[in-house]
Each structure stands twice: as C-alpha cells, then as structure tokens.
ZATI-610862 format. One record per residue: x, y, z of N, C-alpha, C in turn; residue in three letters; residue number from 1; chain. Coordinates in Angstrom, 3 decimals. Layout:
# residues N
neast,nnorth,nup,caeast,canorth,caup,ceast,cnorth,cup,aa,i,ch
X,Y,Z,X,Y,Z,X,Y,Z,ALA,NUM,A;
...
END
This chain:
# residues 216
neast,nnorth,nup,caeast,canorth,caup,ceast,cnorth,cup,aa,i,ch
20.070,-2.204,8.073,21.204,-2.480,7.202,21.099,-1.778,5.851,UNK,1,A;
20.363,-1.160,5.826,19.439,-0.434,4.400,19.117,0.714,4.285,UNK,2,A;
19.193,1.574,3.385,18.455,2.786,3.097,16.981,2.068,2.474,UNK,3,A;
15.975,2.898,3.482,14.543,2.496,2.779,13.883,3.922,2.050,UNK,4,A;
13.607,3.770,1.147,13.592,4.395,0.315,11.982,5.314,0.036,UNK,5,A;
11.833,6.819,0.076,10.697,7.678,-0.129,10.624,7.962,-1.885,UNK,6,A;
12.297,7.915,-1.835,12.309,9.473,-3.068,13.351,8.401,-3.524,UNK,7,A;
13.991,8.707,-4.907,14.706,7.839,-6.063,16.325,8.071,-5.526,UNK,8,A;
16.908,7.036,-5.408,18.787,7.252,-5.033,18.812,7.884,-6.239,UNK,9,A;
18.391,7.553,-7.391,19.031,8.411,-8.488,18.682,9.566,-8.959,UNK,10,A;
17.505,10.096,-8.428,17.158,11.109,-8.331,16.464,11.916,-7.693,UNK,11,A;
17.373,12.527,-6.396,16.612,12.537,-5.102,15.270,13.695,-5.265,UNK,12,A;
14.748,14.411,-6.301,14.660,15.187,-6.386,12.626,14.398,-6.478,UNK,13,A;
12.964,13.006,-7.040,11.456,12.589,-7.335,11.020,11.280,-6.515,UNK,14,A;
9.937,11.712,-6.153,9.389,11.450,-4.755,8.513,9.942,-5.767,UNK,15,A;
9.379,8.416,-5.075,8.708,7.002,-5.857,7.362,7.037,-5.569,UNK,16,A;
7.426,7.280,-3.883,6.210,6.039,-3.086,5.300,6.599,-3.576,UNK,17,A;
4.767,7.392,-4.296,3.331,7.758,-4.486,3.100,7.405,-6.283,UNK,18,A;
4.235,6.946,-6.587,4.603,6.385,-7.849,4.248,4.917,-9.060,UNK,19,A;
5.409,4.249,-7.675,5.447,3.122,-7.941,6.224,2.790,-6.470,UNK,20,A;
6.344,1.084,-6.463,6.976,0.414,-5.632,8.407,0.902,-4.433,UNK,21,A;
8.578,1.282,-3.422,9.646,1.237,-3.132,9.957,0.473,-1.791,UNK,22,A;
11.593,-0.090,-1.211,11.403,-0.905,-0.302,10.563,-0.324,1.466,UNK,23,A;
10.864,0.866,1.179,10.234,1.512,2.383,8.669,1.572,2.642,UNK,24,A;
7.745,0.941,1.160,6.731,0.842,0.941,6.282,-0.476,1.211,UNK,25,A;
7.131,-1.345,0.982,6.760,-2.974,1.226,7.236,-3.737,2.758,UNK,26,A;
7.938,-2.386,2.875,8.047,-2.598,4.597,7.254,-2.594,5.305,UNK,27,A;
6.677,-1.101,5.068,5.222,-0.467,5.817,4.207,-1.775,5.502,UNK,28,A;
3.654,-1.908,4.222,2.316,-3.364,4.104,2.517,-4.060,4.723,UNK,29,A;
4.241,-5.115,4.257,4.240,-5.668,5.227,4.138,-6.146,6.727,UNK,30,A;
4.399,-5.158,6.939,3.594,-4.917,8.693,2.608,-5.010,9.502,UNK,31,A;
1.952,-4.315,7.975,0.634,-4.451,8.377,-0.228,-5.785,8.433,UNK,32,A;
0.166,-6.964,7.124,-0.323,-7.617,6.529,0.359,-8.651,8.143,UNK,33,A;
1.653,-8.426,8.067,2.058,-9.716,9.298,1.588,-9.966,10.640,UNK,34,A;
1.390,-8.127,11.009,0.695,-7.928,11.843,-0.621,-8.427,12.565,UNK,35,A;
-1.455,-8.446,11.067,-2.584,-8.533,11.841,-3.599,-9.968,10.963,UNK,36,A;
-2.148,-10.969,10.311,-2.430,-11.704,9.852,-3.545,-12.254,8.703,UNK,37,A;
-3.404,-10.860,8.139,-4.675,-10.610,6.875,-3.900,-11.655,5.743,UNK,38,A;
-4.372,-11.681,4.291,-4.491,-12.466,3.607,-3.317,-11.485,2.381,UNK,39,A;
-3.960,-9.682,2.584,-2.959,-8.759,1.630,-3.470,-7.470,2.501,UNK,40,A;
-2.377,-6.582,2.410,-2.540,-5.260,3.296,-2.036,-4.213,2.041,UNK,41,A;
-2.560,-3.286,2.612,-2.118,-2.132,1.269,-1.979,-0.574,1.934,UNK,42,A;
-1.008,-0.007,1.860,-0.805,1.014,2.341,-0.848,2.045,1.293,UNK,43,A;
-1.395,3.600,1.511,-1.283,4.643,0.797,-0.229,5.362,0.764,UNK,44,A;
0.684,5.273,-0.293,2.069,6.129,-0.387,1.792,7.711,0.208,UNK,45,A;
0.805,8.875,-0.025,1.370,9.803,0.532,1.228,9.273,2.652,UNK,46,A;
1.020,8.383,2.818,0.981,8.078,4.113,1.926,7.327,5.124,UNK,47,A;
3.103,7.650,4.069,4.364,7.448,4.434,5.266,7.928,4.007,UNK,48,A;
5.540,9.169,5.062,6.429,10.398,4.825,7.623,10.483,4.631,UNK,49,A;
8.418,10.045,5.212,9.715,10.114,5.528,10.682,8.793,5.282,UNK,50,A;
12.183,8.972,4.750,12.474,7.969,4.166,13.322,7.502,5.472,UNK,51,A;
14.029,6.382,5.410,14.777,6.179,7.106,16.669,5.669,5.803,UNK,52,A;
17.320,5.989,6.124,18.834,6.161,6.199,19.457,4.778,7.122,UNK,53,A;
20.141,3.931,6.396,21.002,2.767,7.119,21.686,3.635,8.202,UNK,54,A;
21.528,2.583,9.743,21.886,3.107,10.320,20.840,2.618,11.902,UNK,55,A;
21.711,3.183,12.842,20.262,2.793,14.088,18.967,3.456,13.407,UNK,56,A;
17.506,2.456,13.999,16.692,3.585,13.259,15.668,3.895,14.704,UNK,57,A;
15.368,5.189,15.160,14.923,5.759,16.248,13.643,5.708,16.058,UNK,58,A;
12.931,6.031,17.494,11.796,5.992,17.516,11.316,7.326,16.855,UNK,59,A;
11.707,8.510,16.687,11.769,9.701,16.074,11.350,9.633,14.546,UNK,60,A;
12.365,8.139,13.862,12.547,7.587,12.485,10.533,7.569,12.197,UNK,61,A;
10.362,6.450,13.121,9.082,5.881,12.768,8.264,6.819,12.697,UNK,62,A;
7.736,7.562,13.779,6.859,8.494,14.127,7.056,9.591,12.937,UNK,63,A;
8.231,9.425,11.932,8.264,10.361,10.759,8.189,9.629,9.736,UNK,64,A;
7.802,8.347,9.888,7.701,7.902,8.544,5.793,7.594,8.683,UNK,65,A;
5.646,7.301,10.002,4.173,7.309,9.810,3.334,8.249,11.026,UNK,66,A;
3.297,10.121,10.389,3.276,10.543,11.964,1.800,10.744,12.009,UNK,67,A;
0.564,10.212,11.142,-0.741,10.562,11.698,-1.515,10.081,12.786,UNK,68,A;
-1.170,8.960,13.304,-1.585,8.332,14.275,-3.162,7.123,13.706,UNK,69,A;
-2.577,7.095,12.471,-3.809,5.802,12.176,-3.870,4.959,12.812,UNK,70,A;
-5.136,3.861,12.678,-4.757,2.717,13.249,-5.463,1.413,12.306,UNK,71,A;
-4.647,0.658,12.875,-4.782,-0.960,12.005,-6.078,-1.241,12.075,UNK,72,A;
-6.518,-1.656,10.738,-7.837,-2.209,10.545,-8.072,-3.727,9.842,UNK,73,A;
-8.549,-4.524,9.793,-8.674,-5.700,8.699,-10.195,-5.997,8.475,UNK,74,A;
-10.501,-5.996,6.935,-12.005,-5.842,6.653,-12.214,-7.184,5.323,UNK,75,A;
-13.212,-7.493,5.262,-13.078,-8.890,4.251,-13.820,-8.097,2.785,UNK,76,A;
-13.277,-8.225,2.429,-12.999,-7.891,0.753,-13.454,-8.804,-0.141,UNK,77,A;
-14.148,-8.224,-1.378,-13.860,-9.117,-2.827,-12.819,-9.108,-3.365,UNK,78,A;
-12.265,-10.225,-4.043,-11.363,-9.708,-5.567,-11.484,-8.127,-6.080,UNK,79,A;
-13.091,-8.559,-6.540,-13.401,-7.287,-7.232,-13.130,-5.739,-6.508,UNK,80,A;
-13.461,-5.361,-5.131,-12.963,-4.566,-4.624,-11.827,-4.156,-4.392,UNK,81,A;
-10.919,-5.742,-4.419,-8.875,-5.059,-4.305,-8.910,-5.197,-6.314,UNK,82,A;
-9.363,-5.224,-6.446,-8.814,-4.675,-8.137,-9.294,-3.350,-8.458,UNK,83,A;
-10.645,-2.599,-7.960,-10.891,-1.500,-7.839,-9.917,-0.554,-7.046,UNK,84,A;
-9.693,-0.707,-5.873,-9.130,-0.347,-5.070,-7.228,0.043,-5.880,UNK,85,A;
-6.699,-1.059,-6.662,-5.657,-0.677,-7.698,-5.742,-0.068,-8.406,UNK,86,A;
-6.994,-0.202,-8.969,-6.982,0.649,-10.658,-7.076,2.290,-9.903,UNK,87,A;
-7.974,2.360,-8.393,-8.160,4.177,-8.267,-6.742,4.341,-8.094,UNK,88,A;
-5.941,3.638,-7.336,-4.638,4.352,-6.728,-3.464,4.471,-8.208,UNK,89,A;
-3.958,3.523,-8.782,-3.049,3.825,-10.355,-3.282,4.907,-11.242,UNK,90,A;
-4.043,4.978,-10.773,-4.777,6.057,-12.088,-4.177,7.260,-12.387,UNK,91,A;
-3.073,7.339,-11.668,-2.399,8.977,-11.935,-1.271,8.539,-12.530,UNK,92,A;
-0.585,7.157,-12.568,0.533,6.651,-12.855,0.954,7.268,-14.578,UNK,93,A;
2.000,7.490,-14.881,3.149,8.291,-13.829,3.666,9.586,-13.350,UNK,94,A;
2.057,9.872,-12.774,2.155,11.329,-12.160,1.914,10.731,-10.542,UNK,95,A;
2.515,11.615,-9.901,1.929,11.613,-8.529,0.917,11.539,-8.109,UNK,96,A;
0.958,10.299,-7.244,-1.015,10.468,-6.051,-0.325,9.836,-4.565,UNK,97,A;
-1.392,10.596,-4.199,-0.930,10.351,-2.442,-1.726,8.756,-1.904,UNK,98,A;
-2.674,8.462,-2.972,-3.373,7.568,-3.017,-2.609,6.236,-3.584,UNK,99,A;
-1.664,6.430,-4.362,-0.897,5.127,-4.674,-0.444,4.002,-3.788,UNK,100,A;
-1.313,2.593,-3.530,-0.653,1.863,-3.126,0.588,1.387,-3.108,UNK,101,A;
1.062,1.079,-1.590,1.953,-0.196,-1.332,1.688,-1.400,-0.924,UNK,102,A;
1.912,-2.816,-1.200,0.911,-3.819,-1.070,2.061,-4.868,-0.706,UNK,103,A;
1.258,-5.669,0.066,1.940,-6.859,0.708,1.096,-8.205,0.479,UNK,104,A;
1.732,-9.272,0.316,0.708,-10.763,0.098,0.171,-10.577,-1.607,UNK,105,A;
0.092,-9.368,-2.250,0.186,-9.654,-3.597,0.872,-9.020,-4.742,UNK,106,A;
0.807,-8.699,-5.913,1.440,-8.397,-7.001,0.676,-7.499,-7.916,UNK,107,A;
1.142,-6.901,-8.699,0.265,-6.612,-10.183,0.828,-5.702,-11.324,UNK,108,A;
0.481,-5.577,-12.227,1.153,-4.529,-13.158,0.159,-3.522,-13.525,UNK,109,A;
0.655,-2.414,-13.586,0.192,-1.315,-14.091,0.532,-1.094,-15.674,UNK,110,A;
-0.391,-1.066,-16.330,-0.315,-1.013,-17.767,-0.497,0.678,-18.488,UNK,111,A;
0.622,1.560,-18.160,0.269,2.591,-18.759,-0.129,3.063,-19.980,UNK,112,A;
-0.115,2.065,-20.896,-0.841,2.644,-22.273,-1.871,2.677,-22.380,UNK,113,A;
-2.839,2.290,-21.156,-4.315,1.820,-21.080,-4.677,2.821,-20.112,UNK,114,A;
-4.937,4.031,-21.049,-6.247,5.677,-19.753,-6.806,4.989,-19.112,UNK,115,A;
-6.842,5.633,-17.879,-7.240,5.283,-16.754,-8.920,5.377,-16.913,UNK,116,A;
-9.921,4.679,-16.278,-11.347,5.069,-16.549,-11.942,5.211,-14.933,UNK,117,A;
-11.206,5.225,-13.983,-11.543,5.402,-12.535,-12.116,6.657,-12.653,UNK,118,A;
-13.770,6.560,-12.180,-14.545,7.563,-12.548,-14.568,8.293,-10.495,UNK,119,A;
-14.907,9.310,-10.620,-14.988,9.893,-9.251,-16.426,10.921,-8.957,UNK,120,A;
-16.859,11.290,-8.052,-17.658,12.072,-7.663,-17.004,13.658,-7.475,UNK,121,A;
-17.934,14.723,-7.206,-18.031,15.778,-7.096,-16.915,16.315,-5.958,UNK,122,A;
-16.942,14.839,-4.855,-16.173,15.424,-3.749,-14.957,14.432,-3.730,UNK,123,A;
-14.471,14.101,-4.857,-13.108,13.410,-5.332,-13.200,11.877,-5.230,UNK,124,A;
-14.240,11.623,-4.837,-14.792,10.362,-4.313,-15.105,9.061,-5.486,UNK,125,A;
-14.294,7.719,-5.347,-14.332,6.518,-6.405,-15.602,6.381,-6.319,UNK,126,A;
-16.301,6.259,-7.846,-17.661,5.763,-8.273,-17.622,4.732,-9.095,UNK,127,A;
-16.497,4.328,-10.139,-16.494,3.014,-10.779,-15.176,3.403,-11.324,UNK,128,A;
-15.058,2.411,-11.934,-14.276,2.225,-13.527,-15.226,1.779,-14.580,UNK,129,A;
-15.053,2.759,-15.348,-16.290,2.420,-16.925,-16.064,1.991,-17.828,UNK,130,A;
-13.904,1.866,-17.840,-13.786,1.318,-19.162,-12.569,0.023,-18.780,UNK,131,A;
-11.675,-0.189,-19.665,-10.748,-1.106,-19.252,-9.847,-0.734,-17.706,UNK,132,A;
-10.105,-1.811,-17.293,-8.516,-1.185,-16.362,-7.043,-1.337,-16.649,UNK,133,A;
-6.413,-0.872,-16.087,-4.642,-0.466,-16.835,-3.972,-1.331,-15.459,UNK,134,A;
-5.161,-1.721,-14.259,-4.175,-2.757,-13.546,-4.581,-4.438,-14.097,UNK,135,A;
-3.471,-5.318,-14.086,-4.135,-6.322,-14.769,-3.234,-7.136,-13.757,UNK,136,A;
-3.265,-8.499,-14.402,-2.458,-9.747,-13.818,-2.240,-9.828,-12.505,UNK,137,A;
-3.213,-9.278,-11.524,-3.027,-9.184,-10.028,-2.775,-11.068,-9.240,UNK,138,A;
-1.859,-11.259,-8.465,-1.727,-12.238,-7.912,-1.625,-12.213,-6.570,UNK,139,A;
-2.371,-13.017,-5.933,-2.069,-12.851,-4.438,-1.981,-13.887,-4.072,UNK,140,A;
-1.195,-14.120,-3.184,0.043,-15.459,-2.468,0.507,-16.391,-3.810,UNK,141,A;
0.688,-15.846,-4.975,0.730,-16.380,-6.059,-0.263,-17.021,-7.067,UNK,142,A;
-1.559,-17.003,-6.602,-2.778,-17.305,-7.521,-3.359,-16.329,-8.137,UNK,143,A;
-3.324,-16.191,-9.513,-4.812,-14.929,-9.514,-5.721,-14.377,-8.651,UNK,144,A;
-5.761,-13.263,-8.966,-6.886,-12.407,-8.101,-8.445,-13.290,-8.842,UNK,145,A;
-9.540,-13.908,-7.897,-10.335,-14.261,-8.451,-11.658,-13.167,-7.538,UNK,146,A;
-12.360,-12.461,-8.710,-13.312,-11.689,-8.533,-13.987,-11.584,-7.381,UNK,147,A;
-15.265,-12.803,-7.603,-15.848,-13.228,-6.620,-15.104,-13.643,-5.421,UNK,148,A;
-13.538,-13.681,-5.218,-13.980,-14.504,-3.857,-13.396,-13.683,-2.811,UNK,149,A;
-13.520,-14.027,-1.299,-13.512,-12.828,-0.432,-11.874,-12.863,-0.290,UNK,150,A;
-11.150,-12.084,0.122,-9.976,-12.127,1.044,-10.075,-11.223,2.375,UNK,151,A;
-9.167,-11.384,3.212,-9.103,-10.354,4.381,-7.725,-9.529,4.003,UNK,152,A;
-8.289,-8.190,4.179,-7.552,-7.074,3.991,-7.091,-6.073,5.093,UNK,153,A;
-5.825,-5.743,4.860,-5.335,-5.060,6.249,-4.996,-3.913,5.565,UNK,154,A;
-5.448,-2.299,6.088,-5.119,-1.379,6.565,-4.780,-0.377,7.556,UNK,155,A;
-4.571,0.541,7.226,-5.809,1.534,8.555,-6.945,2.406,8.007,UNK,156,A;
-7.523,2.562,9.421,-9.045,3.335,9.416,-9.314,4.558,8.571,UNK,157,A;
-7.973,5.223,8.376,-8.231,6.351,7.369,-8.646,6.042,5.756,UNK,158,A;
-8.739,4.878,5.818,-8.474,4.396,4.311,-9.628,3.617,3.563,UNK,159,A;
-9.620,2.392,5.109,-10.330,1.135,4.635,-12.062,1.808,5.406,UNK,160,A;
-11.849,2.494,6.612,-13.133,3.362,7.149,-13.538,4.467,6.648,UNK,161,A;
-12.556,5.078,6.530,-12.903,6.968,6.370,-12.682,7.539,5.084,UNK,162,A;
-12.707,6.782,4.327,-13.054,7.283,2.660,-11.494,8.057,2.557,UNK,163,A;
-10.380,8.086,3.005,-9.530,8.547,3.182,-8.756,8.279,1.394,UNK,164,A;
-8.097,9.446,0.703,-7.812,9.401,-0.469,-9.237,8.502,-1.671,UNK,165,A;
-10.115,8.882,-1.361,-11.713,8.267,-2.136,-11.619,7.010,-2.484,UNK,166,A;
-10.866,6.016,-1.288,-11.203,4.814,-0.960,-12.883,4.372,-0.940,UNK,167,A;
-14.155,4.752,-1.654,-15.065,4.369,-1.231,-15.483,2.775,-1.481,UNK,168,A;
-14.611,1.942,-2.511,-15.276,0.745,-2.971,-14.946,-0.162,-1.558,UNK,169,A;
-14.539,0.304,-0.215,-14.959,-1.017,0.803,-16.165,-0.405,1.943,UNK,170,A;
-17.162,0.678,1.316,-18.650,0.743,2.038,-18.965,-0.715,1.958,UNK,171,A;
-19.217,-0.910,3.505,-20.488,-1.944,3.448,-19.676,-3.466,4.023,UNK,172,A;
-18.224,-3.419,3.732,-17.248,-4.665,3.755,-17.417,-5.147,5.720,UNK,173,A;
-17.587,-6.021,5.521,-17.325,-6.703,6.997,-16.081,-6.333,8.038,UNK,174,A;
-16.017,-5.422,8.691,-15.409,-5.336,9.813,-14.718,-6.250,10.520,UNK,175,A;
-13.656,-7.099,10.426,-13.026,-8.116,11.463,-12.130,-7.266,12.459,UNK,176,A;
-11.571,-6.638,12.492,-10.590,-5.599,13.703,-10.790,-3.891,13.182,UNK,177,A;
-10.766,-3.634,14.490,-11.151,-2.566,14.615,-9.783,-1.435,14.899,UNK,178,A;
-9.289,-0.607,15.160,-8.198,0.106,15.974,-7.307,-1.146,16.610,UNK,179,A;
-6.808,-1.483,16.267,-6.227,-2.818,15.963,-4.107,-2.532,16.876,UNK,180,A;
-3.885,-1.151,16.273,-2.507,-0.829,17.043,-2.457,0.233,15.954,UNK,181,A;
-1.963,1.318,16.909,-1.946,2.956,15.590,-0.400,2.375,14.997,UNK,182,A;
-0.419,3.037,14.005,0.235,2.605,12.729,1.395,2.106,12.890,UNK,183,A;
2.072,3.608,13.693,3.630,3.647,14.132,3.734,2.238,14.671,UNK,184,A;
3.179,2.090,15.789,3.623,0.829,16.767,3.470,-0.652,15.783,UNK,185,A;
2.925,-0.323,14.465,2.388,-1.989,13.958,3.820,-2.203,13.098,UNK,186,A;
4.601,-1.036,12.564,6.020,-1.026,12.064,7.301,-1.273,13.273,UNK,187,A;
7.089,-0.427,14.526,8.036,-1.076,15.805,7.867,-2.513,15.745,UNK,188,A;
6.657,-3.086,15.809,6.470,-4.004,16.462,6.961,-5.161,15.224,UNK,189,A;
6.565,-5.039,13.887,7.160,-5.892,12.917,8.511,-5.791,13.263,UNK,190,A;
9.263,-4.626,12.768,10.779,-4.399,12.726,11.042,-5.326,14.281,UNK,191,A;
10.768,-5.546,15.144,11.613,-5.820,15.987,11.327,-7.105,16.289,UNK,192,A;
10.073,-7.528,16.263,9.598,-8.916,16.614,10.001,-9.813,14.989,UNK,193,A;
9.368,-9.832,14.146,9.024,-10.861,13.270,10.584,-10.537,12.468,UNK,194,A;
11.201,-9.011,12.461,12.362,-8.767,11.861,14.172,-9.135,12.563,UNK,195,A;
13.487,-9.493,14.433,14.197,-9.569,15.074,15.104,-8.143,15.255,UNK,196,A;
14.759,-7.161,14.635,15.159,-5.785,14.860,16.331,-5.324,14.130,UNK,197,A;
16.246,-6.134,12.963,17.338,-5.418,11.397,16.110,-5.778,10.085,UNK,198,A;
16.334,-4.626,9.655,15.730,-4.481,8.404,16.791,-4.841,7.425,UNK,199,A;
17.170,-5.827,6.601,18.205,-6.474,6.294,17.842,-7.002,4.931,UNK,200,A;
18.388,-7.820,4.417,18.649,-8.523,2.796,17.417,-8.247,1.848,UNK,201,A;
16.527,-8.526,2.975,15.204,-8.656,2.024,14.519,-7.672,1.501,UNK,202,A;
15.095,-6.194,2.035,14.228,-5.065,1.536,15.565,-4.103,0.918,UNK,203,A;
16.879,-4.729,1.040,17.779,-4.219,0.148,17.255,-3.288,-1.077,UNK,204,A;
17.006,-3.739,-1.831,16.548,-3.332,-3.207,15.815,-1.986,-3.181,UNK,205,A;
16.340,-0.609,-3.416,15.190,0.511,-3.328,14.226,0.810,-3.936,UNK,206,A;
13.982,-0.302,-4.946,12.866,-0.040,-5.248,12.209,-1.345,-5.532,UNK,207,A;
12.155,-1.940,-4.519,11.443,-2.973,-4.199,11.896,-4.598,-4.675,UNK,208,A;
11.077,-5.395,-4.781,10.970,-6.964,-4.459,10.208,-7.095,-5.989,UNK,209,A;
10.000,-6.430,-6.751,9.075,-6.573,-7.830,7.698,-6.943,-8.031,UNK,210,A;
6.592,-6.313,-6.850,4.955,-6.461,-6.289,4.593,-5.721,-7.346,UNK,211,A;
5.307,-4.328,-7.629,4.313,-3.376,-8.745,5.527,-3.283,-10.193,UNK,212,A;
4.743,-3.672,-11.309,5.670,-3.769,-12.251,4.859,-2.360,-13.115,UNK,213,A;
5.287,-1.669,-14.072,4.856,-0.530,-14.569,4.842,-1.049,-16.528,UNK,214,A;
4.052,-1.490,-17.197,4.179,-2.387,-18.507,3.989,-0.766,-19.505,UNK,215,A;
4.610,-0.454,-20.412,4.448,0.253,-21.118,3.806,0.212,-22.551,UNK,216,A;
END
C-alpha cells in the first residue's frame, strides 16, 4: 500500500538508508527481529539495495532489495556491545556508510555535535570508542539500554559472523541460530505471514516510525 523508501521522496537524488531511518529499513529489521524472535535485530543500510514502489510487490522486488543471499543469525549480546555496534554505524552521520543501521525492538538518537571517537584498525576494522559517544538514550522494548545485561540479537552472518562492514564488537558472543533462512525469504515470509501480505499503515511514513532520531 506504500512506497518503501531507499533514497528521499524529496530528493531522489540522496540515498537515506545508509543515513538515517527509512520505512524500507524498519521493514527489513523488522523481519528479522519477528522472524526469529530475538529481543532487537539490526540491519546494515548498504545491505538493502533497492527501494520497492506501491503496488504488487514481486519476487524480483525482494531479491533486489536484498540480493546477497545472507542468512539469518541470532547471537546473545551485551548492552554494551549494541551501543558499540551504534556508535560504529553512526559514525559517518551525516555522510554516507554502508554500515548504518536499521533497527527493530529498539530506539536511539544520534547526537551530531558530538565527533565520533569509533576507533578502527589497519584493515577498517572496530577497535573501541575512546571518547564520548554521539549515540545516546538507546531504548529497547521501551526500557533503557542497560550495559551489563545480555539481549538476543538478530541479524545475518555477514555482519553478526563475518566482520562484515567492521562489525568486530560481537567476537566471542554466543551463537543461538545459525543460517537460520537467507535473507530474501525472512522478508517473503514476514510480508506475507505476520503482514498477512500488505505492507500497509504502519510503515506509511518514508522515513520511518521515529527508532533513529538525528539531535543537533
């Protein structure tokens, strides 16, 4: 019932999802997160290509909005690791990264007046944050993000396994599913089962539900 959204209605020319928030971004998490019944799922904006147009949406649609053939993963997490895990994918904000989350089950703001301190390795690879972070007020299912405690996290393997965009802060995280359903099929299978097969009211908005707020 919706245009889901890659790039800005108002300016088709600049590409959100690797930005900030858009509904075609909270579609994808969501999927993931419903899917495979994690706690918060987070998808990497350049890892969702293609925008989909109101209208029937084809199997052609999907396979171009997610054509690498990842697959679903869910791994148990700290706080502290999904707040790392924000501050690397923010850190270019508001320049482009292919690394910019889309997130489902929680919230947060990006505080751009606050330089980024997401430090990296030689081979582009997350090694810390050294100074403040610029993501703050993270909430998930509406409580604060609390440091210490674990949640279960849904991706895929390129991300949460394979150091994919220098994801390294989940070495070492507990494994609960493995290749779980490659990507495409975990968006068929939301859209049609849990969506009943209209993408409708709730992802209206092109640029989202208000998960990523941008504080200046």
């Amino acid at each position: 019932d919706v245009d889901l959204a890659v790039y800005d209605p108002k300016n088709p020319e600049e590409r959100l999802i690797r930005v900030t928030e858009t509904n075609l971004g909270d579609l994808c998490a969501d999927a993931y997160r419903v899917m495979s019944g994690a706690d918060v799922a987070i998808v990497n904006g350049g890892g969702i290509r293609k925008q989909i147009e109101a209208g029937d949406i084809t199997l052609d649609d999907i396979y171009s909005v997610h054509p690498f053939g990842n697959t679903m993963c869910v791994i148990r997490v700290t706080g502290q690791q999904v707040l790392d895990a924000l501050e690397w994918g923010a850190r270019a904000v508001p320049s482009e990264n292919g690394g910019f989350l889309q997130v489902s089950g929680l919230t947060y703001e990006i505080h751009t007046g606050v330089a980024s301190s997401a430090e990296k390795d030689e081979n582009g690879m997350f090694t810390r944050v050294s100074g403040e972070y610029r993501v703050k007020n993270v909430m998930v299912g509406g409580q604060p993000l609390e440091l210490d405690k674990t949640y279960t996290l849904a991706s895929h393997n390129y991300m949460l396994l394979g150091h994919g965009d220098g994801y390294t802060m989940f070495d070492g995280c507990e494994v609960l599913g493995e290749d779980m359903m490659v990507d495409n099929q975990v968006l068929i299978t939301y859209i049609t089962t849990t969506l009943g097969g209209v993408v409708g009211e709730q992802y209206a908005n092109p640029y989202g539900d208000g998960r990523i707020v941008a504080v200046e």
